[in-house]
N, CA, C and O atoms as a GROMACS GRO file, in nm:
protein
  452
    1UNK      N    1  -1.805   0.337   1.834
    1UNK     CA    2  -1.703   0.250   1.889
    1UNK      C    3  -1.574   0.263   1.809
    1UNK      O    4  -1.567   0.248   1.687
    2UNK      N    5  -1.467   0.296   1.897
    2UNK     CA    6  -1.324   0.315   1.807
    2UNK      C    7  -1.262   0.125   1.758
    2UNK      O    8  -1.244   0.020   1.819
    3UNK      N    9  -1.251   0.165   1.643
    3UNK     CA   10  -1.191  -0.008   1.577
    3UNK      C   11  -1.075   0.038   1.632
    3UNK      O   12  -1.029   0.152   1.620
    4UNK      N   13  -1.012  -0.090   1.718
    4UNK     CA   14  -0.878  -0.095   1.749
    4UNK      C   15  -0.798  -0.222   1.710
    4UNK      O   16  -0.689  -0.228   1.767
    5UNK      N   17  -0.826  -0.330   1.623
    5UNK     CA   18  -0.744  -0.440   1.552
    5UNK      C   19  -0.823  -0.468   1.416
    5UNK      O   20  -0.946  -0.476   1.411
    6UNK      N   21  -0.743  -0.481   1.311
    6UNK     CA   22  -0.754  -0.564   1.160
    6UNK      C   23  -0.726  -0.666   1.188
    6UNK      O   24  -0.642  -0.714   1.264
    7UNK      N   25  -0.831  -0.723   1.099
    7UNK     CA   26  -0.756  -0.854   1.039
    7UNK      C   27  -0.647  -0.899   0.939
    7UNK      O   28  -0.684  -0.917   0.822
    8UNK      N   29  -0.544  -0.916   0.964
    8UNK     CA   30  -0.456  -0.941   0.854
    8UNK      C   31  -0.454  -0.952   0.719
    8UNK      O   32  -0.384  -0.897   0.633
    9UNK      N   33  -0.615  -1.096   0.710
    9UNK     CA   34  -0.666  -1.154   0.593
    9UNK      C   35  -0.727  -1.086   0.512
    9UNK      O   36  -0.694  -1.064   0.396
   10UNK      N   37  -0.851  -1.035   0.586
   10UNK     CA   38  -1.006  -0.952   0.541
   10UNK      C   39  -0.992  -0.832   0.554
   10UNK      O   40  -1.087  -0.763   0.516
   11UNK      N   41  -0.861  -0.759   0.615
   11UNK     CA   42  -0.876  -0.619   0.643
   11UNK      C   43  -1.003  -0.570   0.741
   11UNK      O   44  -0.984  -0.453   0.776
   12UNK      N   45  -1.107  -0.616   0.785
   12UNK     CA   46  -1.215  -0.601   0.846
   12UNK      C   47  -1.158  -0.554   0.971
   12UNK      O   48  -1.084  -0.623   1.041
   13UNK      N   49  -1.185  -0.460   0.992
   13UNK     CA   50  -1.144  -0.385   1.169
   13UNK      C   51  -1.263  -0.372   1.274
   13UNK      O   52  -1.381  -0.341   1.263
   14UNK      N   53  -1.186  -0.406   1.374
   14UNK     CA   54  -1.298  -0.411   1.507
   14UNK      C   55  -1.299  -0.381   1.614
   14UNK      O   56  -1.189  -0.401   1.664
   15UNK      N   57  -1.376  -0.337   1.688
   15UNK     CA   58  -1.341  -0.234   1.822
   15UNK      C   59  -1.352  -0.333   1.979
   15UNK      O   60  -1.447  -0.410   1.970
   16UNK      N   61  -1.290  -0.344   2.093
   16UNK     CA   62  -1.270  -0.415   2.145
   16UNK      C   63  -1.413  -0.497   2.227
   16UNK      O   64  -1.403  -0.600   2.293
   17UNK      N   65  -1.540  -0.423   2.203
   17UNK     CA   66  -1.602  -0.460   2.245
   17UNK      C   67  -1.639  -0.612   2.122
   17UNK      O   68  -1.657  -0.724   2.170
   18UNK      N   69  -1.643  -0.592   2.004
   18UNK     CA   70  -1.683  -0.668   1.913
   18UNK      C   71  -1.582  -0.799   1.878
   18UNK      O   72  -1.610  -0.894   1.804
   19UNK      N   73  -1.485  -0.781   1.936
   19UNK     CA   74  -1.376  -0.939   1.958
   19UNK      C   75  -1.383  -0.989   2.164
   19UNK      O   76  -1.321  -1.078   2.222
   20UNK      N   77  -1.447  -0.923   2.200
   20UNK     CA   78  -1.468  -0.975   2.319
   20UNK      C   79  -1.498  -1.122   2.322
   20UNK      O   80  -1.607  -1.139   2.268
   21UNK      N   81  -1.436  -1.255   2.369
   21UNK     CA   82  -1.439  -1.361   2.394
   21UNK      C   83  -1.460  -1.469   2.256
   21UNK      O   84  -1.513  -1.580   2.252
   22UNK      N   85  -1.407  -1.402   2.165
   22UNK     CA   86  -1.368  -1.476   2.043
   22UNK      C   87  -1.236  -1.538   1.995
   22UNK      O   88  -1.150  -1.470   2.052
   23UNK      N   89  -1.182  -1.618   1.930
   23UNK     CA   90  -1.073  -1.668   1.899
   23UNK      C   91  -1.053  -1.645   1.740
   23UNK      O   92  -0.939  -1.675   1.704
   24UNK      N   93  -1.124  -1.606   1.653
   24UNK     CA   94  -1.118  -1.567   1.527
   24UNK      C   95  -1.158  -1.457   1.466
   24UNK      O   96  -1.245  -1.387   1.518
   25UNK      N   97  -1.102  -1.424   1.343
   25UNK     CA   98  -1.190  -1.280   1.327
   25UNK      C   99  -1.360  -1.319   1.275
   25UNK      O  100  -1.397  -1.411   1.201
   26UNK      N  101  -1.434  -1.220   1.339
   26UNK     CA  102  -1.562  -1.256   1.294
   26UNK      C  103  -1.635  -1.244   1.146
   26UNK      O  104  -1.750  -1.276   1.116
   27UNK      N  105  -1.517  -1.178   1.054
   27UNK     CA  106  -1.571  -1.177   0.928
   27UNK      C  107  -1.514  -1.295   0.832
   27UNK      O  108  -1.592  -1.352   0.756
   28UNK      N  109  -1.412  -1.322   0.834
   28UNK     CA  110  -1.344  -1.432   0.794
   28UNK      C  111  -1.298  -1.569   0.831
   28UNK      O  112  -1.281  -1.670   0.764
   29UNK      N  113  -1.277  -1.536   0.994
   29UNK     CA  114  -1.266  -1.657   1.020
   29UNK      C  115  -1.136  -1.667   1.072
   29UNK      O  116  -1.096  -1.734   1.167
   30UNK      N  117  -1.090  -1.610   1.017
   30UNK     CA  118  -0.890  -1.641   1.067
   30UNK      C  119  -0.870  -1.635   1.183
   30UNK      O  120  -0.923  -1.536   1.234
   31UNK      N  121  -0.799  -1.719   1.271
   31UNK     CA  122  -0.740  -1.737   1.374
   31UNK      C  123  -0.590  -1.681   1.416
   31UNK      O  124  -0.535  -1.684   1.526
   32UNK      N  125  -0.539  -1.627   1.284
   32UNK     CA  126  -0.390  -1.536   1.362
   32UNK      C  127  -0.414  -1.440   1.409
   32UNK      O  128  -0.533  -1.410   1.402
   33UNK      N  129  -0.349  -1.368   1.459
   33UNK     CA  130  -0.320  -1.238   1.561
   33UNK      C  131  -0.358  -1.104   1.457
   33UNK      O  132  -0.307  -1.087   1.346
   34UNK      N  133  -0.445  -1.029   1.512
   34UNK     CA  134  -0.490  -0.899   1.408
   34UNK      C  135  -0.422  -0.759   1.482
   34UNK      O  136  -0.408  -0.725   1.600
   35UNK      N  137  -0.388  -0.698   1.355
   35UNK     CA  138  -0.288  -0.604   1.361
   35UNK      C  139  -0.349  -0.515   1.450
   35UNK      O  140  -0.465  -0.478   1.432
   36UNK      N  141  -0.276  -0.477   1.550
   36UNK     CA  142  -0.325  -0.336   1.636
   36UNK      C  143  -0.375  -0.202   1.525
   36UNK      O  144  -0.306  -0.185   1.424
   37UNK      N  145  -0.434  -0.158   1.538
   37UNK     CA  146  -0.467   0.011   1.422
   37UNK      C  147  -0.353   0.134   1.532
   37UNK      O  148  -0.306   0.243   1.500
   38UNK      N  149  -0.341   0.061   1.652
   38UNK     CA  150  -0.209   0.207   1.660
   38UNK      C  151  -0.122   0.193   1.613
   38UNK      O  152  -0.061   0.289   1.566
   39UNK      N  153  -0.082   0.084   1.606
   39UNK     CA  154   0.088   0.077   1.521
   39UNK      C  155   0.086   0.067   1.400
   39UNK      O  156   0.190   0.023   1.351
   40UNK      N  157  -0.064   0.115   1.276
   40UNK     CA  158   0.016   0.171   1.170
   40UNK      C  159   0.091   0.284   1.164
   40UNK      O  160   0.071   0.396   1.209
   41UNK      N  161   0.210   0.223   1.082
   41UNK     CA  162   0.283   0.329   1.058
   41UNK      C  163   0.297   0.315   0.866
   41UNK      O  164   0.274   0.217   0.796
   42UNK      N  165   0.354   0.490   0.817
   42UNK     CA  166   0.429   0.469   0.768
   42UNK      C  167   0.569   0.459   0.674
   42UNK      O  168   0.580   0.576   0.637
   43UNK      N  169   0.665   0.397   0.624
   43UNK     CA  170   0.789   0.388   0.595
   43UNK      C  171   0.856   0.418   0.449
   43UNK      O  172   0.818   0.330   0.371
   44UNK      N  173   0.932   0.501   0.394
   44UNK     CA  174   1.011   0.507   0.330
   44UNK      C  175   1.102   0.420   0.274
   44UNK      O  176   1.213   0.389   0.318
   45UNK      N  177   1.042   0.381   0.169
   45UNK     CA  178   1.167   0.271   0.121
   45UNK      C  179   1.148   0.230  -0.014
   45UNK      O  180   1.042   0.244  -0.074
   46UNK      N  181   1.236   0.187  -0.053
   46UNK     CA  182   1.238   0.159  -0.254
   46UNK      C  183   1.202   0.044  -0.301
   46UNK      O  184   1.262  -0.060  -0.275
   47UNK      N  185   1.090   0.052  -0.382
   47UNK     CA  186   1.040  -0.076  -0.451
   47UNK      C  187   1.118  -0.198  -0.487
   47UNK      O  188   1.086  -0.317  -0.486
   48UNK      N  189   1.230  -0.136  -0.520
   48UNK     CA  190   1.301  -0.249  -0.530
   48UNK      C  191   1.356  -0.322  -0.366
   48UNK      O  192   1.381  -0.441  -0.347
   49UNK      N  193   1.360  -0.256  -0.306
   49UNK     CA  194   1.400  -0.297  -0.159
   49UNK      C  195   1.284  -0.360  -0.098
   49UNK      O  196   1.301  -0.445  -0.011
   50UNK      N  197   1.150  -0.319  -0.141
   50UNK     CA  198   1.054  -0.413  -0.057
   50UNK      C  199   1.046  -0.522  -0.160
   50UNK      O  200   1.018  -0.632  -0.113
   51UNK      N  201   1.068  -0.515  -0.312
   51UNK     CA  202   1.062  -0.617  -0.406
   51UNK      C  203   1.140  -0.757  -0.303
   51UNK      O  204   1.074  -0.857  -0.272
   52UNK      N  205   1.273  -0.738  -0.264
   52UNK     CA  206   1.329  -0.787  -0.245
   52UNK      C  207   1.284  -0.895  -0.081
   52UNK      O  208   1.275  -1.014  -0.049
   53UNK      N  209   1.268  -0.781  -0.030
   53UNK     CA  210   1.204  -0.853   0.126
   53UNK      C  211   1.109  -0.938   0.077
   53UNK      O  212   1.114  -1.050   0.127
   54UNK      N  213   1.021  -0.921  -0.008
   54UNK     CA  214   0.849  -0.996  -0.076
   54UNK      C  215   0.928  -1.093  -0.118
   54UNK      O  216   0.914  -1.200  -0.059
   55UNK      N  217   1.019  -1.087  -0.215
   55UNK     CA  218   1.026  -1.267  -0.217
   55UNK      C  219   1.125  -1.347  -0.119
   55UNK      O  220   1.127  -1.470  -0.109
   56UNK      N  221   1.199  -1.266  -0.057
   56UNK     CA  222   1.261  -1.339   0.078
   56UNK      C  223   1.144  -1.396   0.152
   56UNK      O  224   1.166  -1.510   0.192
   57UNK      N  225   1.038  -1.354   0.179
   57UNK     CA  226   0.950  -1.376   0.277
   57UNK      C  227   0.865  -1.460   0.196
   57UNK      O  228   0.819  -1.555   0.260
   58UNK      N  229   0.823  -1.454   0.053
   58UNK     CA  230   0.723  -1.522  -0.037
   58UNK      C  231   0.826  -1.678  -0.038
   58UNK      O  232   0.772  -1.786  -0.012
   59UNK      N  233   0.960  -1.669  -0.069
   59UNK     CA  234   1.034  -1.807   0.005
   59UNK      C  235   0.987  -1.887   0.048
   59UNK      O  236   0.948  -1.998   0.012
   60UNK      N  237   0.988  -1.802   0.180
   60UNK     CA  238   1.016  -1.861   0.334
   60UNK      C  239   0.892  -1.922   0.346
   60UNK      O  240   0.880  -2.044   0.353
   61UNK      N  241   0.789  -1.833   0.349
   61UNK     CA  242   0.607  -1.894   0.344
   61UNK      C  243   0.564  -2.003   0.275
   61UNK      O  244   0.457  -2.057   0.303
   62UNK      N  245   0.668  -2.059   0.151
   62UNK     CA  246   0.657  -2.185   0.090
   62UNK      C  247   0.735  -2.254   0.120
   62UNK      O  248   0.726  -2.366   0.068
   63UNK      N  249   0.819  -2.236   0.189
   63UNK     CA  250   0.898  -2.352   0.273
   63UNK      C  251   0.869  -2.401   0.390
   63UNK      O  252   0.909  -2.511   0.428
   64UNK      N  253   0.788  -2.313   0.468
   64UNK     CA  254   0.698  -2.319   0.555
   64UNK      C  255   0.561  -2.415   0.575
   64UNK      O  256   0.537  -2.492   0.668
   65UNK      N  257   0.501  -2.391   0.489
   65UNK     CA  258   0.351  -2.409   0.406
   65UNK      C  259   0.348  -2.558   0.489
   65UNK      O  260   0.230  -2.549   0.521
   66UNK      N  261   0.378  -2.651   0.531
   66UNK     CA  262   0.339  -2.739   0.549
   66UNK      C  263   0.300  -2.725   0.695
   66UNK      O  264   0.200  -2.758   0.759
   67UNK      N  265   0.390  -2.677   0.718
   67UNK     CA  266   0.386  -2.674   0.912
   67UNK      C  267   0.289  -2.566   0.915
   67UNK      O  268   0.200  -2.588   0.998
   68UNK      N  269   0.277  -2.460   0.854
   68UNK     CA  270   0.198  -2.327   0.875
   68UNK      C  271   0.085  -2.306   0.787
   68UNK      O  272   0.045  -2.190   0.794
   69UNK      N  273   0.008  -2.395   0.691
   69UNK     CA  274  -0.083  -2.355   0.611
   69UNK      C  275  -0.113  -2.236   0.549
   69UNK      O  276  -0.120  -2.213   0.428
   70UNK      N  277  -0.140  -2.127   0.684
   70UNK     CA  278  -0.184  -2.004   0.640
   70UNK      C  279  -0.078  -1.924   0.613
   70UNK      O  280  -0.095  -1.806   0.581
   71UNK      N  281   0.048  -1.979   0.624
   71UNK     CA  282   0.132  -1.859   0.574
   71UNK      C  283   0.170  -1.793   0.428
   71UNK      O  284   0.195  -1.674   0.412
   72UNK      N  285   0.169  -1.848   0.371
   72UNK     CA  286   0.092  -1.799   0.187
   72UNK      C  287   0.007  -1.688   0.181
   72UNK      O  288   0.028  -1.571   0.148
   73UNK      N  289  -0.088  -1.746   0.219
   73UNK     CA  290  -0.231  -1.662   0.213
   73UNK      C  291  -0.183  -1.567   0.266
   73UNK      O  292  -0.140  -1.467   0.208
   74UNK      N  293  -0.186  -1.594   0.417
   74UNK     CA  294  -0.109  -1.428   0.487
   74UNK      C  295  -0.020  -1.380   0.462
   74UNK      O  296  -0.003  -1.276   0.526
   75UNK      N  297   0.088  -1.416   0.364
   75UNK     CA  298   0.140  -1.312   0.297
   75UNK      C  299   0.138  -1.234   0.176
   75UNK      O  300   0.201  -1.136   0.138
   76UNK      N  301   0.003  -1.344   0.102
   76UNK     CA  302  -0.027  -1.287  -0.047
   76UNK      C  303  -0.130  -1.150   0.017
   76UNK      O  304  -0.129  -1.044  -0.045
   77UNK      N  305  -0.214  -1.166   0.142
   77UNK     CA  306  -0.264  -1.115   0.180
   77UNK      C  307  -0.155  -0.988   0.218
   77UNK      O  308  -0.164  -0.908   0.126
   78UNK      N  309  -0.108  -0.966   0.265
   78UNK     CA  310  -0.010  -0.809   0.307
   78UNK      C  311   0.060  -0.741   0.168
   78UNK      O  312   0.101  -0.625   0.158
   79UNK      N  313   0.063  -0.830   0.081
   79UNK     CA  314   0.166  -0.803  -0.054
   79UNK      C  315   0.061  -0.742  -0.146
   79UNK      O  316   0.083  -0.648  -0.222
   80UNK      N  317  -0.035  -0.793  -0.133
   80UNK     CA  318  -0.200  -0.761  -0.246
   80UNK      C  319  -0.191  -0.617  -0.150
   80UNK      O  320  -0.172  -0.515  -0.216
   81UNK      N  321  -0.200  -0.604  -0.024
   81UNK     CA  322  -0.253  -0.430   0.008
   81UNK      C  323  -0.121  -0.361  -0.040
   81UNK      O  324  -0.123  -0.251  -0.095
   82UNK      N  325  -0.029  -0.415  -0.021
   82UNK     CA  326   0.094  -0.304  -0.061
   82UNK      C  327   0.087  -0.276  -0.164
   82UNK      O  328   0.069  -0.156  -0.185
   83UNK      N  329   0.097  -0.382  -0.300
   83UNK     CA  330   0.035  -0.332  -0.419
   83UNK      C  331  -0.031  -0.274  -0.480
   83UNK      O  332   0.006  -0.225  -0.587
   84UNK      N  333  -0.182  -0.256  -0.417
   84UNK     CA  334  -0.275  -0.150  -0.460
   84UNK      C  335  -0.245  -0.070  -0.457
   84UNK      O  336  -0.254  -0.002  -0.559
   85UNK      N  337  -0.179  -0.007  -0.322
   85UNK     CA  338  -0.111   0.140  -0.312
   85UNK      C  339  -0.044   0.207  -0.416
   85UNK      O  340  -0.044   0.326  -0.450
   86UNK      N  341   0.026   0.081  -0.472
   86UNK     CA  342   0.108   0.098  -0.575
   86UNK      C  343   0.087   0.038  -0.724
   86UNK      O  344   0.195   0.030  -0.782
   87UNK      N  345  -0.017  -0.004  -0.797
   87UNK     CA  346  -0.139  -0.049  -0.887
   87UNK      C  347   0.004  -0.034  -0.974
   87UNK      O  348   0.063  -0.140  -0.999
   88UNK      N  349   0.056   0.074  -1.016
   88UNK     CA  350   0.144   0.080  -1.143
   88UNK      C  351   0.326   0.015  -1.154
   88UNK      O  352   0.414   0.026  -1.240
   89UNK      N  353   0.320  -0.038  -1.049
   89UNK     CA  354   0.447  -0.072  -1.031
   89UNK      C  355   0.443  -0.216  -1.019
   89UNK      O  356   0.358  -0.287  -0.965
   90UNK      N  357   0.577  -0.254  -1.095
   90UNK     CA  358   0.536  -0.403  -1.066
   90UNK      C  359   0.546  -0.496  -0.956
   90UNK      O  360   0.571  -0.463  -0.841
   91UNK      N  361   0.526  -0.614  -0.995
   91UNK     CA  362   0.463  -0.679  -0.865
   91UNK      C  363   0.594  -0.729  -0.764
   91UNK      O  364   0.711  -0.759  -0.792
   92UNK      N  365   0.538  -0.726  -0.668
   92UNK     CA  366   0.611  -0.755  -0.550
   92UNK      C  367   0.684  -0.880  -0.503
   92UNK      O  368   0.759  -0.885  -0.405
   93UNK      N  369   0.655  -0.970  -0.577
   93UNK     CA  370   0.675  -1.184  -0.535
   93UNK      C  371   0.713  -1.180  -0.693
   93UNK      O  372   0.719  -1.089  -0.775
   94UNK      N  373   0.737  -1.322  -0.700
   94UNK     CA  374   0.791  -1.390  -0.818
   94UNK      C  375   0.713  -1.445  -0.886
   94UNK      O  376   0.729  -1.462  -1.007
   95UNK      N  377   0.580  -1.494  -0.794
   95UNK     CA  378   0.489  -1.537  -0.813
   95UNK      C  379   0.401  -1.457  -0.871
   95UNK      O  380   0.306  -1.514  -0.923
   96UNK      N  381   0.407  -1.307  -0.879
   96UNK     CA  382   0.361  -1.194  -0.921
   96UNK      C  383   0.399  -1.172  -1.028
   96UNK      O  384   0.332  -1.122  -1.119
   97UNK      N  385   0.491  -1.201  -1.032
   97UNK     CA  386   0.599  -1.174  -1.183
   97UNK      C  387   0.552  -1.274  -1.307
   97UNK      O  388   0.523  -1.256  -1.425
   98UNK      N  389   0.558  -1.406  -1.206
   98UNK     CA  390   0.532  -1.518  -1.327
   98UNK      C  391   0.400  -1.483  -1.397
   98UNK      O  392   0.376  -1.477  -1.518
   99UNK      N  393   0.286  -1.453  -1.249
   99UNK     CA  394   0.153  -1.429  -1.342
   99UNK      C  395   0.131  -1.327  -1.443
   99UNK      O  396   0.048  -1.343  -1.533
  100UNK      N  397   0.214  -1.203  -1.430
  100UNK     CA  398   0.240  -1.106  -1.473
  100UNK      C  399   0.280  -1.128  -1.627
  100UNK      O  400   0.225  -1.063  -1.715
  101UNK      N  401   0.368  -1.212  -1.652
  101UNK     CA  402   0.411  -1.292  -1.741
  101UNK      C  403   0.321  -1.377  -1.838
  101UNK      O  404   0.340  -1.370  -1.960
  102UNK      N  405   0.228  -1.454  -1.786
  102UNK     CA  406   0.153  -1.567  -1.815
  102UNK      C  407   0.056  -1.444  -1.869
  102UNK      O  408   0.057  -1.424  -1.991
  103UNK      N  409  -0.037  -1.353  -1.776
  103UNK     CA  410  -0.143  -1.271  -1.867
  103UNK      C  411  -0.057  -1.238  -2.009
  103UNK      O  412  -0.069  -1.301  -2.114
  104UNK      N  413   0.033  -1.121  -1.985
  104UNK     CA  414   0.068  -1.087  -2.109
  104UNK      C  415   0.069  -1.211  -2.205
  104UNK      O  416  -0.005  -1.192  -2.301
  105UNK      N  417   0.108  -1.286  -2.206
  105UNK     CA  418   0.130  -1.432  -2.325
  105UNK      C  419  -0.006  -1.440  -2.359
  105UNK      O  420  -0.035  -1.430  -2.478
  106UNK      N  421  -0.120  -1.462  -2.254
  106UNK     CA  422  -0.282  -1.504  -2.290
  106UNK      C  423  -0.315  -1.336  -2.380
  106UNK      O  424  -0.368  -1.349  -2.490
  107UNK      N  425  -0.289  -1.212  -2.342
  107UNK     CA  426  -0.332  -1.075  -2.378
  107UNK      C  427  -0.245  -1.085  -2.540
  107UNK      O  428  -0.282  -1.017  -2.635
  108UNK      N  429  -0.145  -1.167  -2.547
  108UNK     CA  430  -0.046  -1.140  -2.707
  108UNK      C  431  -0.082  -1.193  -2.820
  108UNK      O  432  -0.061  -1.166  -2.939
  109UNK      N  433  -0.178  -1.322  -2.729
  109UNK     CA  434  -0.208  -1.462  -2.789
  109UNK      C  435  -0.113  -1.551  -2.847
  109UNK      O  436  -0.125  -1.614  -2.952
  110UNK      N  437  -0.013  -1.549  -2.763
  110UNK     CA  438   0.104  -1.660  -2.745
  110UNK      C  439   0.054  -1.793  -2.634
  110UNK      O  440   0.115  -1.899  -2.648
  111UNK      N  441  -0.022  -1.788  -2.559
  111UNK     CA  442  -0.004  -1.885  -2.479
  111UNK      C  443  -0.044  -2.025  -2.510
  111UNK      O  444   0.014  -2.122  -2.462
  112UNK      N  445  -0.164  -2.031  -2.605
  112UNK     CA  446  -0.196  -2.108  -2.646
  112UNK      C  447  -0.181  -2.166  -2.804
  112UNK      O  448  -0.264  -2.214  -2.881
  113UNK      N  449  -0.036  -2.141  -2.818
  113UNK     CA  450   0.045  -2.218  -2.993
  113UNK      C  451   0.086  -2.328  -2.918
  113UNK      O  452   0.147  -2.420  -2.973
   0.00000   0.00000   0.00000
């Protein structure tokens, strides 16, 4: 069976027979819209330029957060796969940065004077 949608959350992909008359993904649970697998694509562009979109959008998802719950998650969720790709570069959100920050202090043994 060809997988033709991800899940946003779980990454778990599924072929159309296996979301037939469901409203969530069946491995996780999530109820938003799962990415088609034809329209990956992909794009050229500079870390610092997606740095920049990640916390425009890491923002917006906390300004959001009340009305939208899952929008956090679903975007820590898209920012965590972009990252792996990219394991050596730094992180993408601010929120990435801070933790980024906070290990090193616990790794220096500064955090706790």
């Amino acid at each position: 069976m060809e997988k033709i949608v991800r899940c946003v959350i779980c990454e778990s992909e599924f072929s159309e027979q296996e979301i037939q008359n469901i409203d969530c993904c069946p491995s996780c649970g999530h109820k938003g819209v799962p990415c088609t697998i034809i329209d990956d694509v992909e794009i050229k562009i500079n870390w610092h330029e997606l740095h920049i979109l990640c916390c425009w959008a890491e923002r917006w998802a906390m300004q959001i957060e009340k009305e939208a719950p899952s929008s956090v998650v679903t975007l820590d969720c898209i920012v965590q796969r972009i990252q792996k790709q990219h394991h050596n570069k730094h992180p993408l959100t601010l929120r990435g940065e801070m933790e980024q920050i906070d290990q090193k202090g616990e790794s220096d043994g500064r955090k706790n004077r």
